[in-house]
N, C-alpha and C positions, 0 to 999 in steps of 0.2 A: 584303391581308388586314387587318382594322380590328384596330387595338391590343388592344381587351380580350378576343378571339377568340385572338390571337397570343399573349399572358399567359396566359391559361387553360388552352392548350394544353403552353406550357411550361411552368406550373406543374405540371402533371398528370405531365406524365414525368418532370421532376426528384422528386415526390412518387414514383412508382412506381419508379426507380433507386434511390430511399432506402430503402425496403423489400426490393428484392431485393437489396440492397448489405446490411443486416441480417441478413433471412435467409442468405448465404451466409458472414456470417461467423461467424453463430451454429454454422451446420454444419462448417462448418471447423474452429473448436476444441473441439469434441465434445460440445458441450453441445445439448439439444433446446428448440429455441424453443416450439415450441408441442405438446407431450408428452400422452400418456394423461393422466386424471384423476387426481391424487395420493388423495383423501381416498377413506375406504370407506364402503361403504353394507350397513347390517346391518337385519334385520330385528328390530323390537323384541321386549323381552323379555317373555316369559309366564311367568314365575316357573319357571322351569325353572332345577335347581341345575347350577353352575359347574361343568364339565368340565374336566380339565387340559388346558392348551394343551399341542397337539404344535406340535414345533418342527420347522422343515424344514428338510432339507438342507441343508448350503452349497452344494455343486452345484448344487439346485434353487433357490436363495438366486439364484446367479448366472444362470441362466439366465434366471428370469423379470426380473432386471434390463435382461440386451440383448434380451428382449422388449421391455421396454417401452422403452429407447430406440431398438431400430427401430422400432417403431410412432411415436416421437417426430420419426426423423428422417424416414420416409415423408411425414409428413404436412408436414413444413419440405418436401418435393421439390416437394410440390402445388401448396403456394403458389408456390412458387419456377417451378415452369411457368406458375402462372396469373398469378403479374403478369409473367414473360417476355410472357404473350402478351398483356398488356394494353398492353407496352410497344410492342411489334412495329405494334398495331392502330392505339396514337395517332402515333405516326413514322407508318404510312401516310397516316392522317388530313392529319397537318401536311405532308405531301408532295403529298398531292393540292390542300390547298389553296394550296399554293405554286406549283404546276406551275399552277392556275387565274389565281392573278395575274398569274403570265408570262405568259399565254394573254392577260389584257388586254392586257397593254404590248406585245406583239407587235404589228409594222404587218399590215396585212390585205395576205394574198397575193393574188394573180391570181385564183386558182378563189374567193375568200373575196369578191372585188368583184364578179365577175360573180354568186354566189350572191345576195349581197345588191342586186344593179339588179335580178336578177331577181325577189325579194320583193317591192321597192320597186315595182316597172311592178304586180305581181298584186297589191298592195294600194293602187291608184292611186285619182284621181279619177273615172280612166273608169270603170273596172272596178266602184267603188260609186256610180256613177249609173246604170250598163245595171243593176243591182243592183236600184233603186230604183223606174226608170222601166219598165222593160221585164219582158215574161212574168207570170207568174202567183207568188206568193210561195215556194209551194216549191222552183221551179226558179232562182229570185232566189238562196236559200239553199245552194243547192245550190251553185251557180256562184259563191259567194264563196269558199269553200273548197277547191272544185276548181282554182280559180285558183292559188292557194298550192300545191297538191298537184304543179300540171305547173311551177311555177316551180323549184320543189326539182328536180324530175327533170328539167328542163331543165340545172338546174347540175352533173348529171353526179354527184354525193353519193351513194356507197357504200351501197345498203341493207343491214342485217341480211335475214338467210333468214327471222329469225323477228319481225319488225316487217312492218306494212301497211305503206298509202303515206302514213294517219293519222298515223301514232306517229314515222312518217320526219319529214313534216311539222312536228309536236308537237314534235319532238327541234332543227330545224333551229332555229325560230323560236326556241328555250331556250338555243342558242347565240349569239343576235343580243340577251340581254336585253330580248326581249318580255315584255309583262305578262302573266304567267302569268292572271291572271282574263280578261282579252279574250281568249287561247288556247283555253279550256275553254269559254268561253262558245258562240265560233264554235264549235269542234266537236260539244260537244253540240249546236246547234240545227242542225248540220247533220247529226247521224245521225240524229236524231228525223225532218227534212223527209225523209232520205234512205231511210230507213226503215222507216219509221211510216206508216200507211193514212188519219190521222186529216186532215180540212185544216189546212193552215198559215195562219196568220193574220198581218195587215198589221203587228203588234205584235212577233211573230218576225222577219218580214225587216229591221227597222229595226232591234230589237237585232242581226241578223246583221252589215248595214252597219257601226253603230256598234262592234262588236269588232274589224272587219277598219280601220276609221278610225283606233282605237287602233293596233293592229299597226302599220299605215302609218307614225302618227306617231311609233313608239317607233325603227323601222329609220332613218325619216329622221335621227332624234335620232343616234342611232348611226352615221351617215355626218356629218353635221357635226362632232362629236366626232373621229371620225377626220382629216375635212380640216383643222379647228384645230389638229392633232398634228402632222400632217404639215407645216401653216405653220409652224407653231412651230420644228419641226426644221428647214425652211428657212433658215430669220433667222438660228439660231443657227449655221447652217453657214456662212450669207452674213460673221455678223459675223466670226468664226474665222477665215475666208479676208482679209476684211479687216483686221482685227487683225496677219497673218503679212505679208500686203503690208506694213503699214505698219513693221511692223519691219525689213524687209528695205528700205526705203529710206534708215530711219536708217540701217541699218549701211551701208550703198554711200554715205552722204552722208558720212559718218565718213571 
């Protein structure tokens, strides 16, 4: 998570505990934070002469008192659910995005490597030269896509009941940090070829190409990334084992 994402977020809840830490102390020592309106509102005078004030009840004196502090403290409860739930909302927030950066720093499992060779082969070289060279331009487009579509259902990936094999697609390639504009490019031009009655033109299949080129190069990005990780973690296991050799001869020379 980048620092000023991580600030923000904390400040936000420490700001929301601040207020409902207020409000609940307001409420606890019996005073209404936020109460009816004190002042009254008359309607002006029309020369009409001075009536003797009736004076009300004590009883009625008191009652309309804990009227109006319960209507004081109802409206302290309100707030006091509404920033609970502001609180509740930004902890999921900060959770999800925590759970997301584990998810980088996790090594790629089995099903996660073959998913991605599989992208990597359906957004190859071949795959956008038969693209280029071969068929008529809407079936060019067609088959860019579809390539991606059998490469996902080759890797065995879970569909929703309520997702295509588009959205399945769409969702995979957003797990692997593709560029969400080459994503949308491809697919729109391939519902439009897929479609659409209209012809496809030499200008479409090339932007098709050129989205699934991106794709290619963002996954392969993402597979070198991974095997620098992986080296990395090598060496430093190579050195650690080295390092324990070498102390365990000192002491045996000892």
């Amino acid at each position: 998570m980048r620092r000023g994402m991580r600030s923000t977020v904390v400040l936000a809840v420490l700001a929301a505990l601040a207020g409902l830490t207020l409000l609940l102390w307001s409420s606890s020592s019996g005073s209404s934070l936020v109460g009816p309106p004190q002042g009254t509102w008359g309607t002006p005078s029309l020369g009409m002469p001075d009536l003797p004030a009736v004076t009300e009840a004590p009883s009625q004196q008191v009652g309309d008192g804990e009227l109006r502090e319960q209507d004081g403290r109802a409206v302290d409860w309100l707030l006091i659910g509404f920033l609970v739930m502001v609180v509740v909302v930004i902890l999921m927030v900060l959770r999800m995005l925590l759970d997301r950066q584990r998810d980088e720093r996790e090594p790629l499992g089995v099903e996660d490597d073959e998913e991605l060779v599989a992208l990597l082969e359906a957004s190859g070289e071949d795959v956008r030269y038969r693209a280029l060279a071969e068929g008529d331009p809407r079936n060019a487009v067609v088959a860019c896509w579809v390539a991606l579509e059998d490469a996902v259902r080759r890797s065995g990936l879970r569909q929703d009941l309520s997702e295509t094999a588009a959205e399945l697609t769409r969702r995979v390639l957003s797990r692997w940090d593709v560029d969400a504009t080459a994503i949308r490019e491809l697919s729109e031009t391939y519902r439009e070829a897929r479609f659409s009655r209209h012809p496809v033109s030499e200008q479409q299949r090339d932007r098709a190409v050129a989205a699934l080129e991106r794709i290619h190069e963002d996954l392969r990005r993402r597979v070198l990334a991974e095997q620098a990780r992986i080296a990395e973690q090598e060496a430093e296991a190579r050195a650690a084992a080295g390092d324990g050799a070498g102390d365990g001869q000192t002491g045996a020379s000892r």
